[in-house]
N, C-alpha and C positions, 0 to 999 in steps of 0.2 A: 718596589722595595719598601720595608718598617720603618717610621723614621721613631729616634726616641727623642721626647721631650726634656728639657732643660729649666731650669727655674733656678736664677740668677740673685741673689740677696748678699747683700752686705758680703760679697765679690770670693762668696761660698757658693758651690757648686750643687746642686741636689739633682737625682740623677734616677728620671724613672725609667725601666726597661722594658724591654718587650721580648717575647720567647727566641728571635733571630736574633738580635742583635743588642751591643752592650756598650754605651757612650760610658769612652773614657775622656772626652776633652770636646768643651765647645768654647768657640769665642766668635760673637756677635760685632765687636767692640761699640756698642752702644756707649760703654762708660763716660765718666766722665776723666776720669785720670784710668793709668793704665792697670790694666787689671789682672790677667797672668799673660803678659805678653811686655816686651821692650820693643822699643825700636834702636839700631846703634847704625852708627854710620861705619862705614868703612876702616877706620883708623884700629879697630874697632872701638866706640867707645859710645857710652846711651847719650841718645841726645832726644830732646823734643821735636814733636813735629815742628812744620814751617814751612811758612809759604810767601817767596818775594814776588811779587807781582803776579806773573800765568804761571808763573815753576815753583814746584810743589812736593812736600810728602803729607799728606796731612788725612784724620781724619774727620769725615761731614758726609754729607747729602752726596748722591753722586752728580746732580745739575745746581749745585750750590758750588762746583769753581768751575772753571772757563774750561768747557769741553768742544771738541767739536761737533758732535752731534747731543741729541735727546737720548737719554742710558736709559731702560727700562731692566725691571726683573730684579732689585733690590728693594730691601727695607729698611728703612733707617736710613746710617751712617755705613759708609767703605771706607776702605784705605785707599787713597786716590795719590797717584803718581805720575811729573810729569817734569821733562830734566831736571833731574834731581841735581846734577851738579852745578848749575846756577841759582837751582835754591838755599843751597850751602850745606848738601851733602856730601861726603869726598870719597874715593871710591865705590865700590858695592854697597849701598844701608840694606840692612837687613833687620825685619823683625823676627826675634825668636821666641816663643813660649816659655812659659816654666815646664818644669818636668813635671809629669804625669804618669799612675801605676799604668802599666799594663801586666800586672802579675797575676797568673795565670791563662792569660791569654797568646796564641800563639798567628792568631789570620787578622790582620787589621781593616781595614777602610777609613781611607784621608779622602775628604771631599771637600771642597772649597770651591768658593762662582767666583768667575771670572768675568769682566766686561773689559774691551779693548773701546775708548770712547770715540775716537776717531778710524775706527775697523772698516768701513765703507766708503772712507773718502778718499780711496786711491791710494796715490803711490808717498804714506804719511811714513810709516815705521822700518826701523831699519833692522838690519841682521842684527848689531850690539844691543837695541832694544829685547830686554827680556825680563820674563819672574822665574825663578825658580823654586821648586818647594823642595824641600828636603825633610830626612828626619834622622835621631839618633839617638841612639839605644846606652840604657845605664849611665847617661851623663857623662861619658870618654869616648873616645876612639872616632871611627870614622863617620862622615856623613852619609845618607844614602838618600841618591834623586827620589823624590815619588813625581811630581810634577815637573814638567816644564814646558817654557811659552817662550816663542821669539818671534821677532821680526822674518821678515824674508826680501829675498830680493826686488816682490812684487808690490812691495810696500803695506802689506795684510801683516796681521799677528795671528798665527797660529798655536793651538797646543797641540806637543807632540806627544801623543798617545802611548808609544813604544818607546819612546826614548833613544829613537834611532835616526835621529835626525830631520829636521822640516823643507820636503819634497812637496808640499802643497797637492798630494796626493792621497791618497792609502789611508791608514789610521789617522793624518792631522785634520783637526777641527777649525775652521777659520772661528776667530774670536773675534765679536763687532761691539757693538754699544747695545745688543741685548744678553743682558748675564746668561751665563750657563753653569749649573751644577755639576764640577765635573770629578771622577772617582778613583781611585787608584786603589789596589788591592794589595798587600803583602803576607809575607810568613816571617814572621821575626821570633828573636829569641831573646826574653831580656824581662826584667822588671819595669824598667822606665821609659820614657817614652820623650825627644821633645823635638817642636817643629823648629824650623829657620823656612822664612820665606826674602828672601833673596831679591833684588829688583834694580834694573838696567834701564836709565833714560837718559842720554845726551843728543836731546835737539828738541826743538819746538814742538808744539802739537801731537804730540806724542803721549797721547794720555792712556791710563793703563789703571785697573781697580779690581780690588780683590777683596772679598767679603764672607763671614759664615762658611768657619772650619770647623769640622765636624769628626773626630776619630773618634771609630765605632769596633769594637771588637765582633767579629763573625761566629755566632756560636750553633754548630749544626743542630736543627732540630731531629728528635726521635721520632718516628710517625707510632703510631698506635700497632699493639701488638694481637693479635685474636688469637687465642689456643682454642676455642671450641665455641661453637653455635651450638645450643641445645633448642630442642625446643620438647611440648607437650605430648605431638602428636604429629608422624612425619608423615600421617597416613590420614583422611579425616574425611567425612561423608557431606557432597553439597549444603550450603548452608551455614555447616559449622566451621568456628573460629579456633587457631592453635596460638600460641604464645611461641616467641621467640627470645632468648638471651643469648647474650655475649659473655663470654668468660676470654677475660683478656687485661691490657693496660694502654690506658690512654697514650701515658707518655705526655709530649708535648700536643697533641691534640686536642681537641676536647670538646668534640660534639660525634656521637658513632649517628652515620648516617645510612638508612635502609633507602634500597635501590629494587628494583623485580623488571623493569626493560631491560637493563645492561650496569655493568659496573660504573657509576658516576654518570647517570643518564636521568634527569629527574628522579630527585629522591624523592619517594611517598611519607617518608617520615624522619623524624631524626631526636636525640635526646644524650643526656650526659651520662643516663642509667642503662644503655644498651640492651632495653628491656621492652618489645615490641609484641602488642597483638594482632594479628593479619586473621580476612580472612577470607582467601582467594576462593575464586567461582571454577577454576581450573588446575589442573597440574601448574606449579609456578615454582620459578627460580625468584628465591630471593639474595640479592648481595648488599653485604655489610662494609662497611670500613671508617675510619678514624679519622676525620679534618681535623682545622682550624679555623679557617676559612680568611685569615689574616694575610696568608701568602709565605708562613714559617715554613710549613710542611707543601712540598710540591707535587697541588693534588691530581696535576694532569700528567704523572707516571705512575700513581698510587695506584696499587691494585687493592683488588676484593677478595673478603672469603665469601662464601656461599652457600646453600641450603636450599634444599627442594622439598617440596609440599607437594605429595599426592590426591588428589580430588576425584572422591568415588562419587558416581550418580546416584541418586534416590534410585530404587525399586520402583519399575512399572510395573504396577497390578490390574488385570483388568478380569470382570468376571459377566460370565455368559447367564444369561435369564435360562435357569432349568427347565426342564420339560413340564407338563401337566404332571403330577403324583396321585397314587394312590394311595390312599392308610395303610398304614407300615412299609410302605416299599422305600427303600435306601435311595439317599439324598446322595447325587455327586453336585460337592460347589461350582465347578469346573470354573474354577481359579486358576490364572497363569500368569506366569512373565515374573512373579517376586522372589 
């Protein structure tokens, strides 16, 4: 997949894209105070992080508080959580975002990594242990799941993919102390956009962290369009060389790539001017078409258009040594085969 880059300044967003895909919202939380994100506790009301003794909402390093294993697959700072209700959160805390446009967009992608810190040490987390993500639209009305992660009976934390409950089977992912990027896809309708991530800990060692939220608008790319291959000369005697063009539109594309074993089989050439001179030894197929080579446009169902080239052999000439002559008697060259 494209990722788009982000550049964070004086807690301003600046936002470069790429042809697939269109970041409307990231948070690192590297910050030093918060930056389009709250944290609230239950009651609901904002409170700061805090940490009394091993019980925790806070955020840091993810092996800078008392985890039970080594957490790899982060950078920086996470938000690390561990019973929250002895750290002196009271029901659910949940972080939520600020609002963000999604105007004119209608396919989203929420991605966020996960690490559960103690995920391998057995029978640690419980069914009430959970995160939840959510999100909602224009600033009223209802929430809607994108993520979610729970405990289980076996004492793992898994996410559950479908949102159809954790069977420790099928689409859920066990979650341990090495992070995983994981992705959720939507269709939504709406201008605005904002997240709540939600979070479940009452009991010990139960440590849980989540990092690097990403909403990314999906934006399908056009592949390249050919109305017509011209070329100089569709007919041409060994030797000589013929010119080929493209008469067409890149599109989101944008390099036209020439092929003569198969459509998308080592290309011989490639260019932004669709402007090619060949100059085969034999009858040949040549095929054209329009990448990226980024992974916007998917080139392993793209087809080709096409153009054949005719290759005449030179004339064999071969001529016979004449008889002896007399004066004036008529010369035959006894020339043949041209």
């Amino acid at each position: 997949m494209n990722y788009t880059l982000i550049f964070l300044l004086n807690s301003l967003i600046f936002v470069i894209t790429t042809n697939a895909q269109v970041s409307l919202y990231y948070q690192d939380f590297e910050g030093s105070d918060f930056d389009t994100y709250t944290l609230f506790d239950g009651m609901p009301a904002a409170v700061p992080f805090n940490q009394t003794s091993d019980n925790y909402i806070v955020r840091a390093a993810p092996n800078s508080v008392p985890v039970g294993n080594t957490i790899s697959g982060f950078t920086g700072n996470v938000i690390a959580i561990e019973d929250t209700d002895d750290a002196g959160f009271f029901g659910e805390p949940y972080i939520q975002t600020n609002s963000f446009s999604i105007a004119g967009y209608t396919d989203i992608s929420i991605q966020i990594k996960f690490a559960a810190g103690s995920g391998s040490d057995g029978s640690i987390y419980e069914t009430s242990d959970f995160i939840d993500v959510d999100y909602r639209l224009n600033g009223t009305g209802a929430w809607y799941q994108a993520h979610k992660l729970e405990g289980s009976a076996s004492g793992k934390f898994w996410f559950d993919a479908d949102n159809n409950g954790v069977t420790e089977t099928g689409d859920d992912i066990n979650i341990n102390q090495n992070a995983q990027n994981l992705e959720q896809s939507f269709s939504v309708s709406g201008s605005s956009m904002e997240l709540r991530i939600r979070m479940g800990s009452w009991g010990d060692d139960e440590e849980m962290m989540f990092d690097d939220i990403l909403v990314e608008a999906i934006v399908p790319c056009t592949p390249a369009v050919i109305t017509s291959i011209n070329t100089s000369s569709l007919e041409i005697c060994s030797g000589d060389s013929t010119n080929l063009s493209v008469s067409g539109l890149l599109n989101d594309a944008t390099v036209w790539y020439l092929y003569e074993d198969g459509c998308g089989i080592s290309p011989i050439a490639s260019n932004a001017s669709g402007i090619f001179d060949v100059n085969p030894t034999n009858n040949t197929t040549y095929y054209i078409r329009g990448e990226d080579g980024t992974g916007c446009i998917n080139e392993t169902t793209l087809s080709c258009n096409s153009i054949s080239i005719i290759v005449n052999p030179l004339p064999s000439v071969s001529l016979s040594v004449p008889p002896s002559l007399c004066i004036n008697e008529e010369l035959n060259s006894n020339i043949s085969g041209g």
